[in-house]
C-alpha positions as CSV (number, residue, x, y, z in Angstrom):
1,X,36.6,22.1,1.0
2,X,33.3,22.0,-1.4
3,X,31.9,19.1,0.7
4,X,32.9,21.5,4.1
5,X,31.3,24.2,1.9
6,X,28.6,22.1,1.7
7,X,27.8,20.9,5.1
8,X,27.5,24.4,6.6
9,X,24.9,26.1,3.6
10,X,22.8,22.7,4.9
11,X,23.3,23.7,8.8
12,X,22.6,27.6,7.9
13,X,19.4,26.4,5.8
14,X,18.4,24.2,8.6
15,X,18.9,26.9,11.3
16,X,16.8,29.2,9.6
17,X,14.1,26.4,8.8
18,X,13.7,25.9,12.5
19,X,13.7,29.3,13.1
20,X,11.1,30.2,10.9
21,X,8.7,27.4,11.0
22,X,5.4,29.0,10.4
23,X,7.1,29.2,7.1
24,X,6.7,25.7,6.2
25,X,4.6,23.4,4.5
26,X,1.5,24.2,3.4
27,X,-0.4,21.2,1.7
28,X,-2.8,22.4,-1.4
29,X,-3.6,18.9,-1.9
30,X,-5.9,19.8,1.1
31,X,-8.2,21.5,-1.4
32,X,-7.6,25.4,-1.9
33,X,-11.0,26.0,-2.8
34,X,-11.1,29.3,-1.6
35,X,-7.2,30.3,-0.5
36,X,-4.1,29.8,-1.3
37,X,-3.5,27.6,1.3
38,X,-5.3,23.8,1.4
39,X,-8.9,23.7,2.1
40,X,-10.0,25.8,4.7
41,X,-7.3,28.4,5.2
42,X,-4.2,26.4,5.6
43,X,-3.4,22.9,6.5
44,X,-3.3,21.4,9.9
45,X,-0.6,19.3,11.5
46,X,2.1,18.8,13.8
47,X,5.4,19.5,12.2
48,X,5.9,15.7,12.0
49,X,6.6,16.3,7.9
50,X,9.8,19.1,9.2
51,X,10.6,16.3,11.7
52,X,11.1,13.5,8.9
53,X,12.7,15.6,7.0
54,X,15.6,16.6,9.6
55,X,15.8,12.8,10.3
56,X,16.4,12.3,6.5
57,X,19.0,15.0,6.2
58,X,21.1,14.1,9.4
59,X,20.8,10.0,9.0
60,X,20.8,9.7,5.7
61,X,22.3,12.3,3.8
62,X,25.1,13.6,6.1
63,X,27.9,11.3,7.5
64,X,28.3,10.7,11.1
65,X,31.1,13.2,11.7
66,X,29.4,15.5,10.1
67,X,25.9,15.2,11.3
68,X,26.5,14.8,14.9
69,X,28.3,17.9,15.8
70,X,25.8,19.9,13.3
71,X,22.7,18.7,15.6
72,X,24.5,19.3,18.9
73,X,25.3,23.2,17.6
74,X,21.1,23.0,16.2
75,X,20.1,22.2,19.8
76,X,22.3,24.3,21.7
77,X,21.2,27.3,18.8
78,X,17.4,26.7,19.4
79,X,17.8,26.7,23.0
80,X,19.4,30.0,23.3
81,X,16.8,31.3,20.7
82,X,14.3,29.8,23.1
83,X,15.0,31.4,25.9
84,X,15.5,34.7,24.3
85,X,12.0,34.3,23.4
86,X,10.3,33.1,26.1
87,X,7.9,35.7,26.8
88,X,7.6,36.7,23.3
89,X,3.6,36.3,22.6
90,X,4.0,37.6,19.5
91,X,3.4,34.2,17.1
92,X,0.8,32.9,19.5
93,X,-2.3,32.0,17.6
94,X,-5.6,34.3,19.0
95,X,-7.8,31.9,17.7
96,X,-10.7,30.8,20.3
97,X,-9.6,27.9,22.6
98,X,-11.1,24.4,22.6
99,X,-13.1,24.8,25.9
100,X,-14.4,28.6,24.2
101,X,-15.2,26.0,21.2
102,X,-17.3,23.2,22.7
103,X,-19.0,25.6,25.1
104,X,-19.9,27.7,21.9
105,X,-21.0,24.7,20.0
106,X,-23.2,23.4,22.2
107,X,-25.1,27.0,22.2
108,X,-25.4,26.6,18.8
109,X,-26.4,22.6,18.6
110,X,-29.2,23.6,21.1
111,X,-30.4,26.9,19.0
112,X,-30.4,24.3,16.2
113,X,-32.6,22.0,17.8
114,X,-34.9,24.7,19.0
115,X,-35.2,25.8,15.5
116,X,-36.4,22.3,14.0
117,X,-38.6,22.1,16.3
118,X,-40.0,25.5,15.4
119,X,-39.3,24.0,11.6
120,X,-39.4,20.4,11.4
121,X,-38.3,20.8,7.7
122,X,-35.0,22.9,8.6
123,X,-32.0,21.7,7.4
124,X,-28.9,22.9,7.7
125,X,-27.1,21.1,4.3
126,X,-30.0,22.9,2.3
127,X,-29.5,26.0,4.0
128,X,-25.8,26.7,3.4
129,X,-26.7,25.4,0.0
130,X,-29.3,28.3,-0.5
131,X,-26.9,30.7,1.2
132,X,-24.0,29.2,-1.5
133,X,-26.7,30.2,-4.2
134,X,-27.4,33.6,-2.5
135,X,-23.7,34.7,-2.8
136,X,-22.5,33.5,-6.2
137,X,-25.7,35.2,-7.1
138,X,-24.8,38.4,-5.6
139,X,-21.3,39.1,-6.7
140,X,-22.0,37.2,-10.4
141,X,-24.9,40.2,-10.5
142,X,-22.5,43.0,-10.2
143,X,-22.8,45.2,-12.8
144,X,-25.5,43.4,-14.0
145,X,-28.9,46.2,-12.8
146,X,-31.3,44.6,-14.8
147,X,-31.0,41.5,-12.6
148,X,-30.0,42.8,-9.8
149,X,-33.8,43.6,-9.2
150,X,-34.1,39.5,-8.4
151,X,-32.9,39.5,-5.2
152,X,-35.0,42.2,-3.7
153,X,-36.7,39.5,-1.4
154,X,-34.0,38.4,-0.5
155,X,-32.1,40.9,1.0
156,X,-33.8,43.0,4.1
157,X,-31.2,45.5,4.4
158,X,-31.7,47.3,1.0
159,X,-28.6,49.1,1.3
160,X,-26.3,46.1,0.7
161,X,-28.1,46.0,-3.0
162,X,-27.1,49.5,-3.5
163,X,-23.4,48.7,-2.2
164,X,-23.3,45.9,-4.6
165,X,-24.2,48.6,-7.1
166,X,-21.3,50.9,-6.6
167,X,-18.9,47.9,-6.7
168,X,-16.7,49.4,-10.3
169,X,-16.5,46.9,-12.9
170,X,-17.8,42.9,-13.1
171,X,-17.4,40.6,-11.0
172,X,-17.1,36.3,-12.1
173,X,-15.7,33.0,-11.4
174,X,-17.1,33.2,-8.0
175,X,-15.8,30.3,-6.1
176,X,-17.0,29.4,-2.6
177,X,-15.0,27.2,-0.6
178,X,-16.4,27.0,2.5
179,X,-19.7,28.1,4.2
180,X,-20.1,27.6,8.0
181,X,-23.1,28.8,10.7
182,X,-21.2,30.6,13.6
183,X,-23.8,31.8,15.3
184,X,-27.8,30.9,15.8
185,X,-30.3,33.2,17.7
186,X,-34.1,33.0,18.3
187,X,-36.5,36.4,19.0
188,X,-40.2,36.6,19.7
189,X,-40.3,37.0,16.0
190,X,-37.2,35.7,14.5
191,X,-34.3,33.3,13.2
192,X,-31.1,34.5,13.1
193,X,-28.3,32.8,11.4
194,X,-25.1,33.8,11.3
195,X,-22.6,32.3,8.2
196,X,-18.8,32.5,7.4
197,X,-18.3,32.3,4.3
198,X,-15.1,31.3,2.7
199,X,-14.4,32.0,-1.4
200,X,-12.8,34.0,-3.9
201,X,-13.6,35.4,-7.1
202,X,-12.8,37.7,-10.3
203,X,-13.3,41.6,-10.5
204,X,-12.5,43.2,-13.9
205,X,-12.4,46.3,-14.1
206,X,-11.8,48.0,-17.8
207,X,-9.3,45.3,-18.4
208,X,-7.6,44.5,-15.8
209,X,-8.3,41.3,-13.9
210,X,-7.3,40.7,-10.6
211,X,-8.8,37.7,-8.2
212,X,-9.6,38.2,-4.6
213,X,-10.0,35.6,-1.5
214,X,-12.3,37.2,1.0
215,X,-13.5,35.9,4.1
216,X,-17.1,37.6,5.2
217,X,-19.9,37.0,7.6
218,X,-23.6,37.0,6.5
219,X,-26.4,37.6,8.5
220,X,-29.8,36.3,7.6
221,X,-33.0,36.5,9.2
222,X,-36.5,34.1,8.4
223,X,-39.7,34.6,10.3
224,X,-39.8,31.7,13.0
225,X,-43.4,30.2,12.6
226,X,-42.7,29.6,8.3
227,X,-41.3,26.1,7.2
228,X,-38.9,25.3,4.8
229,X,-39.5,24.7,1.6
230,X,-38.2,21.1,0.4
231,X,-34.9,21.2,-0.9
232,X,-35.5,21.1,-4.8
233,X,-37.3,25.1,-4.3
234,X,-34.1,25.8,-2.2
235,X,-31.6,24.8,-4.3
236,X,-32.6,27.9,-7.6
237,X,-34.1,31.2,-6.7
238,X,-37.4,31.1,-7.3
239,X,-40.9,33.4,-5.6
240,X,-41.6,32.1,-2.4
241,X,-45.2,32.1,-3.0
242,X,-46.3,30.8,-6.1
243,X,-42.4,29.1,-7.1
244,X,-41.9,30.7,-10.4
245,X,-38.7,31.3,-11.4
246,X,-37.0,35.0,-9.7
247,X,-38.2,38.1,-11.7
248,X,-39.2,40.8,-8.8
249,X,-40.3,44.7,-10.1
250,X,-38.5,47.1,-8.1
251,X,-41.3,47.1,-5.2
252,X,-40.6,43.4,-5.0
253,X,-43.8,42.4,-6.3
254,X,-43.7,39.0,-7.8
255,X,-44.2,39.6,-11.8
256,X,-45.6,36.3,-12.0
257,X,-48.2,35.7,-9.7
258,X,-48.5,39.8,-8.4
259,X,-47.9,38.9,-4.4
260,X,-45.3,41.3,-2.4
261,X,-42.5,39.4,-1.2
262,X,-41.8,41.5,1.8
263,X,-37.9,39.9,3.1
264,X,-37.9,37.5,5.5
265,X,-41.3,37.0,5.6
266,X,-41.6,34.0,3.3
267,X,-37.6,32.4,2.7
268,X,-34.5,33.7,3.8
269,X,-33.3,37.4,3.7
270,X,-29.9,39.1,4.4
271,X,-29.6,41.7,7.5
272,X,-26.0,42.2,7.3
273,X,-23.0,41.6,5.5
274,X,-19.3,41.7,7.3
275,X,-16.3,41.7,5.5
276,X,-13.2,40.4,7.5
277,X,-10.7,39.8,5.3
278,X,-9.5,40.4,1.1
279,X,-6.4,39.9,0.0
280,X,-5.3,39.8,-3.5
281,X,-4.8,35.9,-4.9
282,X,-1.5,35.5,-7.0
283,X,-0.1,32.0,-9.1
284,X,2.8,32.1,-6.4
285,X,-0.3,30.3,-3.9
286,X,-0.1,27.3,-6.4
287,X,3.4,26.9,-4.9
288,X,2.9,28.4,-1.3
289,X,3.6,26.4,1.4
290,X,2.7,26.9,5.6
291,X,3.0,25.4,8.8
292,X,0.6,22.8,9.4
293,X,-1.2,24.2,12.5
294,X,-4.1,21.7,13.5
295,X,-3.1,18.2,14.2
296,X,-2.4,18.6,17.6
297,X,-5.7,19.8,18.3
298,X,-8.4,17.9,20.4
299,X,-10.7,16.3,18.1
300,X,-14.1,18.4,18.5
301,X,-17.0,15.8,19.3
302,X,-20.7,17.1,18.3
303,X,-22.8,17.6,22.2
304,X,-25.9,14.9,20.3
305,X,-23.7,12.3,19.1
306,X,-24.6,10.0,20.7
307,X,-28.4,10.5,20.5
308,X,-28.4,10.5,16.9
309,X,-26.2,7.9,16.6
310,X,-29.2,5.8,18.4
311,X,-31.4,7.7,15.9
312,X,-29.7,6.2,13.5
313,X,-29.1,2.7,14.3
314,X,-33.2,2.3,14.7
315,X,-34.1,4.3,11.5
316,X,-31.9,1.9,9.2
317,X,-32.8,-0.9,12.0
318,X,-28.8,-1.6,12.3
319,X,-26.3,-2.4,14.6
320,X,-24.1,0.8,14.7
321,X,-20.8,-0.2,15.2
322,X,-21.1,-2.7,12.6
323,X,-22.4,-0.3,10.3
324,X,-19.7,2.4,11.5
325,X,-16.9,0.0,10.6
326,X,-18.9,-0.9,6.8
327,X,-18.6,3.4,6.5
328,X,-15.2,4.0,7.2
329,X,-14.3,1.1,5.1
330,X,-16.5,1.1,1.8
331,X,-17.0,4.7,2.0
332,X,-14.6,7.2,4.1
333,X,-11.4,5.4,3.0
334,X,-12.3,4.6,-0.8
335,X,-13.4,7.9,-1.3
336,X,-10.4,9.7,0.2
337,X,-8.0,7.6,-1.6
338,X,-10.1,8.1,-5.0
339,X,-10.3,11.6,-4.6
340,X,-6.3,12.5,-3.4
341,X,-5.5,10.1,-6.5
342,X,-7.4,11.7,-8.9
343,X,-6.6,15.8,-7.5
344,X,-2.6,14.4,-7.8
345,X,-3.1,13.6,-11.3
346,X,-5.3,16.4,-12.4
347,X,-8.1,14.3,-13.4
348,X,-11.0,15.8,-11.4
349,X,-13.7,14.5,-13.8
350,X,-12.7,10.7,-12.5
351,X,-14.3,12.1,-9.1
352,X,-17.3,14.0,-10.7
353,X,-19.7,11.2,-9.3
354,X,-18.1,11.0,-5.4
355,X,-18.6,15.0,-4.7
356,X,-21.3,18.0,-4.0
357,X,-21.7,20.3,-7.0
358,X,-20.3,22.8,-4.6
359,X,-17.3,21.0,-3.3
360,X,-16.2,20.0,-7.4
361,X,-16.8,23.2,-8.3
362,X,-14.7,24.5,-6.0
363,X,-11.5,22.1,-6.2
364,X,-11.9,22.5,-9.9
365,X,-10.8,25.8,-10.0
366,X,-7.9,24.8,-8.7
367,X,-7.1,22.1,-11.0
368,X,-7.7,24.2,-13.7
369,X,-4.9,26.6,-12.2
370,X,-2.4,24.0,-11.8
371,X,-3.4,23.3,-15.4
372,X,-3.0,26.6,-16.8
373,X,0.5,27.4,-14.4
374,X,2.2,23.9,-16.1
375,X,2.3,22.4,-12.2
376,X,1.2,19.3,-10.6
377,X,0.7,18.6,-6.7
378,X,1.8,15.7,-6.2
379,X,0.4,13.2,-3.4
380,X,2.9,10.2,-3.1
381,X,2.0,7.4,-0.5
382,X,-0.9,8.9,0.8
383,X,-1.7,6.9,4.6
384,X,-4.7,7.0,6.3
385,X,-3.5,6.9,10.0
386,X,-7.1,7.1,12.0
387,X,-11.0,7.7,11.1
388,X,-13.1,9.3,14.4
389,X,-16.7,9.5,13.8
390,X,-17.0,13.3,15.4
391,X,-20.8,14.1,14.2
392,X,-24.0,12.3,12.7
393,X,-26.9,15.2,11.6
394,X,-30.1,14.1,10.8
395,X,-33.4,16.2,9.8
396,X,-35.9,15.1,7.3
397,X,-34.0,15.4,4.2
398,X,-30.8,14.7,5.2
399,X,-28.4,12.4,6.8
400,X,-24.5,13.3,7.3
401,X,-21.5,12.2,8.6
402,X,-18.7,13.9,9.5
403,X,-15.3,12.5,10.6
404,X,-12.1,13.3,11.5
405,X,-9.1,11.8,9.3
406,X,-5.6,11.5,10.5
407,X,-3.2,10.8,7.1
408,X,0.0,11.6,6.0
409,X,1.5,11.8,2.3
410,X,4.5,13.1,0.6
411,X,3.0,16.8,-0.7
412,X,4.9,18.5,-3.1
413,X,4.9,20.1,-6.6
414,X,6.8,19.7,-9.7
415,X,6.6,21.8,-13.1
416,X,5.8,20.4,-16.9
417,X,9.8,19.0,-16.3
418,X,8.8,17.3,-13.5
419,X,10.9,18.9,-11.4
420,X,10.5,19.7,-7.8
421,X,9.9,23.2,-6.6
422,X,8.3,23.3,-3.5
423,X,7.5,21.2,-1.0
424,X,9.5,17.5,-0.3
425,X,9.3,14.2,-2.2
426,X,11.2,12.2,0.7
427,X,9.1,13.2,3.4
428,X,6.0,12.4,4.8
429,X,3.7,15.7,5.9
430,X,1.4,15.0,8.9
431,X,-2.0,16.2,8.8
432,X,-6.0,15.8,9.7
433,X,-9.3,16.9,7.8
434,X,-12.9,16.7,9.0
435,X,-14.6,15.4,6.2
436,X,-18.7,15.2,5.7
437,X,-20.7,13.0,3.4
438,X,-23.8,13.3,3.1
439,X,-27.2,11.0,1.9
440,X,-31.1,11.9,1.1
441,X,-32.8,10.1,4.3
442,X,-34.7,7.0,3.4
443,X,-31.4,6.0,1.2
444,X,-30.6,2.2,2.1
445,X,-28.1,1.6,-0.8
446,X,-24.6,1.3,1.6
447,X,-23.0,-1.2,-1.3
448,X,-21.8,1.8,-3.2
449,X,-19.2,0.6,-5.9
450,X,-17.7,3.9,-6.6
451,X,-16.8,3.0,-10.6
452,X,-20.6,2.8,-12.0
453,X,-23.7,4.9,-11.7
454,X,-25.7,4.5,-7.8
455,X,-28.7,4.7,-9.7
456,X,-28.3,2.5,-12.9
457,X,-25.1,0.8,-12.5
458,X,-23.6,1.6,-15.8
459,X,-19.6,2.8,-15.2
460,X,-19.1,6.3,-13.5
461,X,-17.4,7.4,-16.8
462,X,-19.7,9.5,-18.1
463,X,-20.7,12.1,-16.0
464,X,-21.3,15.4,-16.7
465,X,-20.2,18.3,-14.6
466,X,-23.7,19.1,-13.9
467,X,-23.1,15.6,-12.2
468,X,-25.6,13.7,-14.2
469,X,-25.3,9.8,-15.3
470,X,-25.7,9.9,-19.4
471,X,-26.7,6.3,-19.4
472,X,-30.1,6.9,-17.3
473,X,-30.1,10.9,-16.8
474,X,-29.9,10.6,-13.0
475,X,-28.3,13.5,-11.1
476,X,-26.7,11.5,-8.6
477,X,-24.2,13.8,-6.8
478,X,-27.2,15.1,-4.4
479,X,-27.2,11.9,-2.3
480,X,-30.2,10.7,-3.7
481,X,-28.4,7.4,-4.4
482,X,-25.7,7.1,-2.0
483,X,-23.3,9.2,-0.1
484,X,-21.3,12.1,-1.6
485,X,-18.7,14.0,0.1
486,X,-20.1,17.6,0.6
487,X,-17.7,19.5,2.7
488,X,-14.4,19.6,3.9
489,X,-12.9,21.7,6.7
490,X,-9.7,21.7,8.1
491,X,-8.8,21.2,11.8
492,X,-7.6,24.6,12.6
493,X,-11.0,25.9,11.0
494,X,-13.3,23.4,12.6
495,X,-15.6,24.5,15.2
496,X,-18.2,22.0,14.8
């Protein structure tokens, strides 16, 4: 009677599994960064983790007799909830389709284009970087009106400095997970960039604590005939003019060498920011779990691919598919084994040396919670499946990669006990990731042994997390050396 007893709580579970499947897994191996989801706003995949599972359960766990007759009453269940909900649009996804997607991207590849022309030194790493700098900057300020003062250049629309000033209480632990360009636009007079940014962060107010993940749109304008600035006076704010160090008077005169730095005339200024979404970030994330939603999409190719692979292969004087296959072997696999090692085990300093400032920063934080909660996500059997090369960027600072990774691992988390309370330890969960590296152009160094120092070769095991080498004083988490990873998106998110 208890094994009958039994049986049916595992078909009732399993009905209501099926049934709810936007319920399931939710992989915050993938990252978290900025949600309580994985890396870029949930994980992507298939269901192929649900499917293993079932096949576990029925085959393996559950006799014959017993298992048969239970999936024959699941499939004739899920077809009469299927075609009691076949015209239900309800659940379907409004996000934009893949045709809307390429069409879109190659709009925005060829305002791109049109604006290095315009700018030769344009880049776009170094200007999500300054827009990364621009944000923490203007939330970590709140509260703050003595310093607030420093980013009158860089805002046109003064009124967004006075919004910031009625935000009530202080705002820290800013954390930005991802930063994406959405839209480009060219006037007679004007660039127009258009970002999604990704993060959370910390208000206090009295105190009282609570931590946010918002998703907003900034709009930032630049004159069209300046050029950029090299990327060491992008990366802190400083005066356009004369590069001293931010301090503005209230006019926005320069303190330091008297000029007026009128927005968007000489570096980057904010128009307009949009807030789309803020929802209140609890521990219960840590252990949240979601539908993979992703891996079944078509992989999204960048429109000059192909040109800049040929770019490429004559500015390093290689043949390209040899080279390709020396990437995804010494670099895209390595790293992505290195770093899901290291994020299972909560050792996030072993990786210091392999990641952005940015990206550590960001995955950090979520170590740190795991940390502080008593949990562990555990990655067992990670798989790599497939690497597709999907885009190759190259401007005169820069050189990146992005590709498309199709893996699989057994995701799930256990408490101090090592217990398992959420996710599955038995089966495998499906999913893909677009991963970019990125390398300072001129950089021929593509023997990279990931356990010592790019610059001086002494181990990797003493890095700060200002990423610098304490044996030779290098920073070498820039790609100044070799390739770093600098962002990572997930397929759901990706738009090229």
């Amino acid at each position: 009677m208890k094994k009958l007893f039994k049986y049916f709580a595992i078909l009732f579970f399993f009905i209501g599994l099926i049934f709810t499947s936007y319920m399931l897994l939710g992989r915050p191996g993938g990252g978290h960064s900025y949600s309580g989801g994985s890396y870029g706003d949930g994980g992507g995949g298939d269901g192929s983790g649900l499917a293993s599972l079932i096949v576990w359960v029925f085959f393996d766990l559950l006799p014959p007799e017993v298992s048969i007759p239970l999936l024959i009453l699941l499939f004739i269940g899920y077809k009469i909830y299927e075609k009691k909900h076949k015209y239900d649009t309800s659940h379907i996804l409004s996000s934009p389709s893949y045709e809307n997607i390429i069409e879109d991207l190659k709009h925005k590849s060829a305002v791109i284009n049109q604006i290095k022309n315009l700018d030769p030194n344009f880049s776009r790493i170094i200007f999500l970087d300054f827009v990364h700098l621009l944000y923490t900057k203007y939330y970590a300020l709140v509260g703050n009106p003595t310093q607030r003062k420093t980013l009158i250049p860089f805002f046109a629309n003064s009124e967004l400095l006075k919004k910031q000033a009625l935000i009530n209480g202080k705002i820290s632990e800013v954390v930005v997970g991802s930063l994406d360009i959405k839209e480009a636009q060219i006037t007679d007079t004007n660039l127009i960039l258009t970002v999604q940014i990704n993060a959370n962060y910390t208000l206090t107010v009295k105190d009282k604590s609570t931590r946010y993940i918002v998703k907003e749109r900034w709009k930032l304008s630049r004159d069209k005939n300046l050029l950029s600035p090299e990327p060491e006076k992008m990366q802190t704010l400083r005066c356009p003019k004369c590069g001293a160090p931010a301090d503005f008077n209230d006019a926005g005169y320069c303190n330091s060498c008297g000029e007026l730095i009128v927005p968007g005339k000489h570096q980057w200024s904010v128009l307009n920011i949009a807030v789309i979404q803020v929802e209140t970030l609890r521990t219960t994330f840590l252990t949240g779990y979601s539908y993979e939603r992703g891996t079944e999409l078509p992989t999204i190719f960048d429109p000059n691919l192909q040109e800049n692979i040929q770019i490429f292969a004559r500015a390093h004087n290689v043949n390209f598919s040899e080279y390709w296959q020396k990437f995804e072997n010494k670099v895209v696999r390595p790293y992505f084994f290195e770093i899901y090692k290291h994020w299972s085990q909560l050792k996030w300093n072993k990786v210091r040396h392999l990641l952005t400032d940015r990206l550590w920063e960001a995955f950090n934080f979520w170590i740190e919670a795991y940390k502080q909660a008593g949990l562990q996500n555990k990655l067992d059997d990670t798989q790599i499946e497939k690497v597709i090369l999907t885009k190759l960027e190259i401007d005169k600072f820069y050189e990146a990669f992005t590709v498309r990774i199709f893996a699989k691992s057994k995701d799930y988390i256990v408490n101090k006990q090592g217990k398992v309370i959420a996710g599955y330890n038995r089966a495998y969960r499906y999913f893909s990731e677009y991963w970019t590296f990125i390398r300072r152009a001129g950089v021929e160094n593509d023997d990279y042994d990931m356990k010592t120092c790019p610059n001086c070769g002494a181990p990797a095991d003493k890095i700060g997390q200002s990423g610098i080498c304490e044996y030779c004083g290098a920073k070498i988490t820039t790609g100044e050396f070799s390739w770093v990873l600098a962002i990572i998106t997930q397929d759901e998110e990706y738009t090229g």
